[in-house]
C-alpha positions as CSV (number, residue, x, y, z in Angstrom):
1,X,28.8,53.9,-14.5
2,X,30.6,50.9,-15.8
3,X,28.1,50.1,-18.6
4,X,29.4,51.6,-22.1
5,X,26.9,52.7,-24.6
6,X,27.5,52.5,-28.3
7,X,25.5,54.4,-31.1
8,X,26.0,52.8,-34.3
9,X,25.4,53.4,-37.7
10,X,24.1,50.5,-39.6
11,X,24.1,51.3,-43.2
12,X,21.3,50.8,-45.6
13,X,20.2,47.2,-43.7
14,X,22.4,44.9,-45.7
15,X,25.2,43.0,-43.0
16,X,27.6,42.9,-45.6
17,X,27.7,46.6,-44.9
18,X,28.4,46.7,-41.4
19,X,31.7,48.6,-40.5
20,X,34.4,46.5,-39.3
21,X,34.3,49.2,-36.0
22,X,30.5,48.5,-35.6
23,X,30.8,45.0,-36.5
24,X,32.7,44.3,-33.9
25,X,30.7,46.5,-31.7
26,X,28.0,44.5,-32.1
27,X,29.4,41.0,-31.7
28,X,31.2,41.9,-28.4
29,X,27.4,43.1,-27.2
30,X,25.4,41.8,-24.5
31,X,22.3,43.9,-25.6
32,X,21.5,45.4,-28.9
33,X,18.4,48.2,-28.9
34,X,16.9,49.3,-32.3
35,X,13.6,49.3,-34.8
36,X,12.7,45.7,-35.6
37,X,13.7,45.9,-39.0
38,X,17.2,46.1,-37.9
39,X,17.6,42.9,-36.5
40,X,17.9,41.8,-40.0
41,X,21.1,43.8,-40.3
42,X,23.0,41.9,-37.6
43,X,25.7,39.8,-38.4
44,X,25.3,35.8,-38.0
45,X,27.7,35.5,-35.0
46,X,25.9,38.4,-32.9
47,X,24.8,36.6,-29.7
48,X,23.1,39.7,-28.0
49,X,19.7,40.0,-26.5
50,X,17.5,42.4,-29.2
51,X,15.1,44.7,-27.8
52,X,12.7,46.7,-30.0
53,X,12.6,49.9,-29.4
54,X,13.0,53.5,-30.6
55,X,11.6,56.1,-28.3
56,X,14.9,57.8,-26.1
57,X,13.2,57.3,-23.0
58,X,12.4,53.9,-23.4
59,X,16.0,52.9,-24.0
60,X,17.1,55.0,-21.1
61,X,14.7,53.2,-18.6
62,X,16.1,49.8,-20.2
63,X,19.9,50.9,-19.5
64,X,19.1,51.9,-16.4
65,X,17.7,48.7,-15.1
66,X,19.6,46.0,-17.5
67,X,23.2,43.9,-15.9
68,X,24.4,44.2,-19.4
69,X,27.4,46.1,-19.6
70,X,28.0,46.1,-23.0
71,X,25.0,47.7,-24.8
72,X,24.3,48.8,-28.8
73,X,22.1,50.8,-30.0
74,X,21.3,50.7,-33.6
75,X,20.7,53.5,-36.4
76,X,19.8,52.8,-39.9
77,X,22.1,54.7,-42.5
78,X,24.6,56.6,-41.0
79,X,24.8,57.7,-37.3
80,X,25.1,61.5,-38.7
81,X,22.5,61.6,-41.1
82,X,19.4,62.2,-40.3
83,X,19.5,60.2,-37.4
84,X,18.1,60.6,-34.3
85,X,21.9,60.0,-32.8
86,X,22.0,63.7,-31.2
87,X,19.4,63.8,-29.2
88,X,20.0,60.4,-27.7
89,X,23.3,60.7,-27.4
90,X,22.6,63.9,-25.2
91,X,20.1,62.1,-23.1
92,X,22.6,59.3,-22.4
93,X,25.8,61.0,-22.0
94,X,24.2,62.7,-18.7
95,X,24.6,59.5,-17.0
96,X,27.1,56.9,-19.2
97,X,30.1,56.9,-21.7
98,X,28.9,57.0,-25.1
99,X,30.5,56.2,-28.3
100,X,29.3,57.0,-32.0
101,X,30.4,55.3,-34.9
102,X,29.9,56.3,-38.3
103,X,28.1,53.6,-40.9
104,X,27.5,53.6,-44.3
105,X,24.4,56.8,-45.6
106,X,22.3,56.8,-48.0
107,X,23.6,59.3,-49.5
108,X,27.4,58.0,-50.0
109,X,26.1,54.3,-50.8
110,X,23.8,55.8,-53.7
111,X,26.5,58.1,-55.7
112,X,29.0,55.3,-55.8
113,X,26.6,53.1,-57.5
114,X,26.2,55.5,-59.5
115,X,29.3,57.3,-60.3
116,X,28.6,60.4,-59.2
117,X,30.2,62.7,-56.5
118,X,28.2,64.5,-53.9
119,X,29.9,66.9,-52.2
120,X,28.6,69.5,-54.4
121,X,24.8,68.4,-53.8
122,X,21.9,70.1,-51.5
123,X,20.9,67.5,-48.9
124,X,17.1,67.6,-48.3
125,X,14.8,65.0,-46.1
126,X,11.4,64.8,-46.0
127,X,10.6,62.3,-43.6
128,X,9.0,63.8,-40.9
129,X,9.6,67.8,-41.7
130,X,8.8,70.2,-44.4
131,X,11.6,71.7,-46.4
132,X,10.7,73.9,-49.1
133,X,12.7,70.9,-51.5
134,X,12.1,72.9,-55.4
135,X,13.6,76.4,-53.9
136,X,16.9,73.5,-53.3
137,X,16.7,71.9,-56.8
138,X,15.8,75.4,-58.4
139,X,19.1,77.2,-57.0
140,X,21.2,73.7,-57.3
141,X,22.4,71.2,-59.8
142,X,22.4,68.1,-57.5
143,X,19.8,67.4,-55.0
144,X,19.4,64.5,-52.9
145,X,16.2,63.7,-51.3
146,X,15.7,61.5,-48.5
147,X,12.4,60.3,-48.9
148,X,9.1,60.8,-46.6
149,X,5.9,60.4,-48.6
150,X,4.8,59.2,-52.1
151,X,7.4,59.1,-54.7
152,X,4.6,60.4,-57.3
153,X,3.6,63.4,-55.0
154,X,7.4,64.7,-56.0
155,X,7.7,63.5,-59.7
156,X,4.1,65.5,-59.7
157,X,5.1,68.7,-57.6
158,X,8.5,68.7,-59.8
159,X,6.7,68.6,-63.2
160,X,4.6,71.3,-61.9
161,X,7.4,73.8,-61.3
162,X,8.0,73.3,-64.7
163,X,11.5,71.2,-63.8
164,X,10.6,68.1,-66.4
165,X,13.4,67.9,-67.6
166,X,15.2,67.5,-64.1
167,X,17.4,64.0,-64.2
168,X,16.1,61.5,-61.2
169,X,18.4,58.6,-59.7
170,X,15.6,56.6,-57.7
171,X,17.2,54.5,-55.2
172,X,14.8,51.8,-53.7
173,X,15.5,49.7,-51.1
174,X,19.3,50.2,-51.2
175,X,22.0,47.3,-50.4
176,X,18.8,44.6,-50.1
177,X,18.2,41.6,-52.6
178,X,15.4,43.6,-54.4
179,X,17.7,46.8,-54.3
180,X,16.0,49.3,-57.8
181,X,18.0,52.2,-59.0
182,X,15.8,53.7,-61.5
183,X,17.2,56.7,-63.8
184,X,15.3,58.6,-65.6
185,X,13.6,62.2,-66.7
186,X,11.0,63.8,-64.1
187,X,8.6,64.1,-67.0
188,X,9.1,60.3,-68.8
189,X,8.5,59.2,-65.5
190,X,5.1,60.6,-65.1
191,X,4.0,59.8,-68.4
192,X,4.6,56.3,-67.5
193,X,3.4,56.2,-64.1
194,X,3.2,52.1,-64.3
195,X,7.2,52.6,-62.7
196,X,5.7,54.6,-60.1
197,X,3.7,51.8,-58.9
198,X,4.0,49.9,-56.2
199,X,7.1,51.6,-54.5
200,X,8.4,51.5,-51.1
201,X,9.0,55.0,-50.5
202,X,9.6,54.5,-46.7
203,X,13.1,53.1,-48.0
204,X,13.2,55.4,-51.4
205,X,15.9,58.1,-51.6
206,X,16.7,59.9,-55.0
207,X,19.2,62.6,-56.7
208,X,17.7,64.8,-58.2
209,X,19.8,66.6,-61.1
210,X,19.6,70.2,-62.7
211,X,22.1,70.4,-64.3
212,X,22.4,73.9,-66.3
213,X,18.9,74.8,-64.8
214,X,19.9,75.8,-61.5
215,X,19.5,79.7,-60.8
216,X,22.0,80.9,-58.1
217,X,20.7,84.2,-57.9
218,X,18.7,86.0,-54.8
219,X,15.1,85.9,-54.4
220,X,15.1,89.9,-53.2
221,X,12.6,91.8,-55.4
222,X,10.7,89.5,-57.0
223,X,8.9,91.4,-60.4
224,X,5.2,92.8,-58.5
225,X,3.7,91.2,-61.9
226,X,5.3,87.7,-60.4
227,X,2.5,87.3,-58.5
228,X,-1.2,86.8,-58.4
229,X,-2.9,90.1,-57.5
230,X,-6.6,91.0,-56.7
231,X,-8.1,94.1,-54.5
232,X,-5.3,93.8,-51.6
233,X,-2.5,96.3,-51.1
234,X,0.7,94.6,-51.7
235,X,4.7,95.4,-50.6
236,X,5.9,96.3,-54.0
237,X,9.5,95.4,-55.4
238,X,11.5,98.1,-54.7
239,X,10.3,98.2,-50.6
240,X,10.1,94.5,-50.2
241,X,13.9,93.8,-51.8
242,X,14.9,96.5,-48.9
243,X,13.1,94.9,-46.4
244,X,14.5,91.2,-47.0
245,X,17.6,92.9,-46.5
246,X,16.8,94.4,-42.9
247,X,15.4,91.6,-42.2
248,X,18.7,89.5,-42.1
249,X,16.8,86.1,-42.5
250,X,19.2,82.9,-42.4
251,X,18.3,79.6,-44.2
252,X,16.7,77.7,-41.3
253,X,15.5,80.9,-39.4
254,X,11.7,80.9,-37.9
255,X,10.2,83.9,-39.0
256,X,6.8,85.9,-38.8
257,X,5.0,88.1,-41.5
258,X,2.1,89.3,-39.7
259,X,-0.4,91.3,-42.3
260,X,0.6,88.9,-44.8
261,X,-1.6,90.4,-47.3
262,X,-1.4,89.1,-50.3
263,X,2.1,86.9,-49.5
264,X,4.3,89.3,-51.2
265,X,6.6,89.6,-48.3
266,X,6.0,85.8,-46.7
267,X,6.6,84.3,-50.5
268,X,10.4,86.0,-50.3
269,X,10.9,85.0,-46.2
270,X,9.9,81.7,-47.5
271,X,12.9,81.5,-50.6
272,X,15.5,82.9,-48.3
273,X,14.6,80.7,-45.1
274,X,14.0,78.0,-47.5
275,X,15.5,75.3,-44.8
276,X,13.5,77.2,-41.9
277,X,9.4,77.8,-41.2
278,X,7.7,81.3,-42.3
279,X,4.4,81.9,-40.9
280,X,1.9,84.3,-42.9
281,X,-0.8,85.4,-40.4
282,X,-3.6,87.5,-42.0
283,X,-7.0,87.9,-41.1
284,X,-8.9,89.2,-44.4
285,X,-10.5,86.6,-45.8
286,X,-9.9,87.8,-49.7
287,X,-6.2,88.5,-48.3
288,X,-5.9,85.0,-47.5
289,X,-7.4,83.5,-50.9
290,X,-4.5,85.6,-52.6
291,X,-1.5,84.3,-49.8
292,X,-2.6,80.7,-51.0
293,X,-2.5,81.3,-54.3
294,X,0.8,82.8,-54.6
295,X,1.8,79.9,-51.6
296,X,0.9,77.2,-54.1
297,X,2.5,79.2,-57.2
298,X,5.8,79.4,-55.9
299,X,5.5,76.1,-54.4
300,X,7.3,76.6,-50.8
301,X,6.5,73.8,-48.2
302,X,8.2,75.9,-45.6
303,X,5.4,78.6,-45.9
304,X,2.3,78.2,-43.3
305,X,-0.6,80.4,-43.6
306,X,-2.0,81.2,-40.2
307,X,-6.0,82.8,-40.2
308,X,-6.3,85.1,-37.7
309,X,-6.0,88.2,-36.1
310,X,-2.5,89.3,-34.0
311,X,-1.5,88.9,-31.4
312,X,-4.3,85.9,-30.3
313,X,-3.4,84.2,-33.9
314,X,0.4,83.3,-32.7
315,X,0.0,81.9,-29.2
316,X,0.4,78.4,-30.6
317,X,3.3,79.3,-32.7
318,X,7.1,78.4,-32.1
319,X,8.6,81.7,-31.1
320,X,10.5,83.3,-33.8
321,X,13.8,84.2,-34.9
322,X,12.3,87.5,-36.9
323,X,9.5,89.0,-37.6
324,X,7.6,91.7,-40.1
325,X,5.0,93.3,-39.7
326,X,3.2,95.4,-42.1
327,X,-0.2,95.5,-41.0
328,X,-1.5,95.4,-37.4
329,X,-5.1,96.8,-37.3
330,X,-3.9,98.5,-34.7
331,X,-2.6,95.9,-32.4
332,X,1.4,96.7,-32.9
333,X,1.5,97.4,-29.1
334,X,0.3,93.6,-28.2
335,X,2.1,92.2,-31.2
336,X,5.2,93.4,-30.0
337,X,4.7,92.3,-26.5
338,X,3.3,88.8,-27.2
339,X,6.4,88.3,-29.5
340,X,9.2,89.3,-26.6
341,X,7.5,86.9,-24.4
342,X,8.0,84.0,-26.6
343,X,11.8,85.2,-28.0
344,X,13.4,88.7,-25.9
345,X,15.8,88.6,-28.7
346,X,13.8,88.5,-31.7
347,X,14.4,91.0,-34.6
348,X,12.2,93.0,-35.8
349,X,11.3,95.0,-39.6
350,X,8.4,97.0,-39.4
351,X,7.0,99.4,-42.9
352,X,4.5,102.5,-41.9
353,X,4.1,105.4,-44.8
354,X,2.8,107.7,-41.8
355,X,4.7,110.2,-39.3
356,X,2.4,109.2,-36.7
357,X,2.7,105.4,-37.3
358,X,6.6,105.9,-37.1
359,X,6.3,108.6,-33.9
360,X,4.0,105.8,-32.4
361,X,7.0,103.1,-33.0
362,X,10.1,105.2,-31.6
363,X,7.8,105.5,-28.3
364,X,7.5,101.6,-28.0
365,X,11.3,101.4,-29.1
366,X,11.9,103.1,-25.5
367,X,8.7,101.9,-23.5
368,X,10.5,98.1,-24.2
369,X,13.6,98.8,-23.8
370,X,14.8,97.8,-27.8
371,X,18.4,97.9,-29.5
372,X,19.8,99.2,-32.5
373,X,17.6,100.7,-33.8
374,X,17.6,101.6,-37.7
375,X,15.5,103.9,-39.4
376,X,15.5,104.0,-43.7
377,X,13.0,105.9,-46.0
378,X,12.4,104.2,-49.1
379,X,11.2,106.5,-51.9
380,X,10.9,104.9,-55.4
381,X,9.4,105.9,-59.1
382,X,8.9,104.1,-61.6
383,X,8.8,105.2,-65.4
384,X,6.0,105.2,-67.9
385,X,5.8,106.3,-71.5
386,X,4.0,108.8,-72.2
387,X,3.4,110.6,-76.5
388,X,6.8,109.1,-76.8
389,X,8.2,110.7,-73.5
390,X,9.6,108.8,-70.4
391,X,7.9,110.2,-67.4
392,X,8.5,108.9,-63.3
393,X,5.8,107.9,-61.6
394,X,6.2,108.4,-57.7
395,X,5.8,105.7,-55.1
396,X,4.3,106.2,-52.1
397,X,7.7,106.9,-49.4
398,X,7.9,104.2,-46.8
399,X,9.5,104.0,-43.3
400,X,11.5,100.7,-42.7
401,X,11.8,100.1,-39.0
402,X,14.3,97.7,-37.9
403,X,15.2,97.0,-34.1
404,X,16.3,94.3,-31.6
405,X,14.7,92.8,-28.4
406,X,16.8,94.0,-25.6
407,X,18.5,90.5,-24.9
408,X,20.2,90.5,-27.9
């Protein structure tokens, strides 16, 4: 218990970076821990053993067995961003004192190099996780993205959401002797793709600018004619902007549309949980050509198409935070109870346009025990001209089901 952990945020790599607070940290050490890269970032008169390593348990098992009493462990950028800090921290603190101190991000280093200020911007990393990135530059005017794969897979995938004229700050290799900061138009940079060559994305990070182009309206009710349409009933506009709103989604919620037909539904989880993980599970093989399609149209990472039938095709998904169903094939019974075993607290939408469908829910509402339960008919027309005359054309009514699992 006398040994005294530090968690320290390095900056970008360069020493003439280092905190004064973690400076100090580290020359007072008797063991530093981090990647090998790191060691770099050291200053001169750190006389500490360095042991490479990165993986949580590893570096418990060292502290554990090590005389050192004064121990450091290392994180590029800053300790709070996008660092694996919290779940070490957590694993540490069960046994010894642990301080954090701050370093110098990515993020911070990069807009005062360039002038800009970032409190204002959308903070997206792809390293390692899938964030649905153009829903953030499409709805803000600054984003900055930390980096996670090729730097011409984004220029590409930004050119083809038609944001060309998006500003990039490229910042590669930041505070080290060869440090680039590029600036420049998303689509001048693809036409000359020679600056896209040979760049170290693994320590790439950009801003990405919109500015005037950024849309801040809700997704809810996206136009029918939006999206790409074959044989396969679809949720129409009207319905699916009420359902979104039973559904209650937040930004980083885990959601299910199961009967994902043609995407309709799944396409607007996917916008509103943009920072989150949708799951479209359908079984109809033409269904599924159309959820791609419209996947890949409107371009959200954050959307995964799952081919299969409910309730077998979710066993190896992470249990949700919602879901909606609006086909079953006649397995809402098992849906429902495979989905309470992985969350008791889950929310649930369901749409039926039949009395019996709707009878056969309100008896599983009370076989499972389910909350708050709302019930709204949704009845909309839609006009057409007709020898001059405007004339409504009916909708087929639809029951939205919304309920709780008992827990919550």
């Amino acid at each position: 218990m006398s040994k005294h952990i530090s968690i320290v945020g390095i900056g970008m790599g360069n020493p003439d970076l280092l905190t004064r607070e973690v400076r100090c940290a580290l020359i007072e050490a008797e063991l530093v821990i981090g990647a090998k890269r790191m060691k770099d970032a050291l200053p001169k008169n750190c006389q500490a053993q360095y042991m490479d390593l990165t993986d949580g348990r590893e570096i418990l098992s060292v502290i554990d067995k090590t005389e050192a009493e004064k121990i450091v462990i290392c994180m590029s950028g800053d300790s709070g961003f996008y660092s694996g800090t919290k779940g070490l921290a957590a694993m540490l603190e069960k046994k010894y004192k642990v301080t954090v101190m701050a370093g110098i991000s990515s993020i911070s280093y990069l807009a005062a190099k360039c002038g800009i200020a970032w409190q204002d911007a959308c903070i997206v990393s792809l390293h390692g996780r899938k964030e649905n990135w153009i829903h953030a530059v499409k709805t803000h005017e600054k984003t900055f993205l930390v980096m996670g794969g090729s730097l011409r897979g984004v220029v590409e995938r930004l050119c083809l959401a038609g944001l060309h004229e998006c500003k990039l700050i490229i910042g590669i290799r930041l505070s080290y002797q060869d440090e680039r900061i590029i600036k420049v138009r998303a689509g001048e940079l693809l036409e000359k793709g020679d600056k896209l060559e040979g760049v170290d994305t693994t320590l790439s990070v950009l801003f990405i600018l919109n500015e005037g182009g950024a849309c801040k309206t809700a997704d809810f009710g996206i136009p029918d004619g939006e999206f790409i349409r074959g044989q396969v009933p679809m949720t129409k506009s009207e319905v699916r902007a009420v359902t979104m709103s039973k559904l209650h989604l937040k930004e980083n919620a885990v959601a299910y549309d199961i009967g994902a037909g043609t995407g309709t539904v799944s396409v607007e989880m996917a916008a509103q949980a943009w920072r989150g993980m949708i799951y479209g599970v359908e079984c109809n093989p033409k269904a599924l050509e159309l959820l791609r399609a419209n996947k890949e149209k409107f371009m959200y990472d954050n959307l995964e198409i799952v081919s299969g039938k409910a309730p077998e095709a979710l066993k190896e998904l992470p249990a949700p935070d919602a879901i909606f169903i609006g086909g079953s094939k006649g397995e809402r019974e098992n849906i429902l109870r495979a989905v309470l075993q992985k969350n008791p607290h889950v929310h649930i939408v369901m749409n039926v346009i039949s009395l019996e469908s709707l009878s056969g829910i309100l008896v599983l509402y009370k076989k499972y025990g389910l909350q708050n339960l709302e019930i709204t008919q949704v009845t909309a027309a839609r006009g057409r001209q007709i020898a001059g005359q405007h004339l409504m054309d009916g909708q087929n009514p639809v029951f939205i089901i919304s309920m709780d699992g008992k827990g919550r």
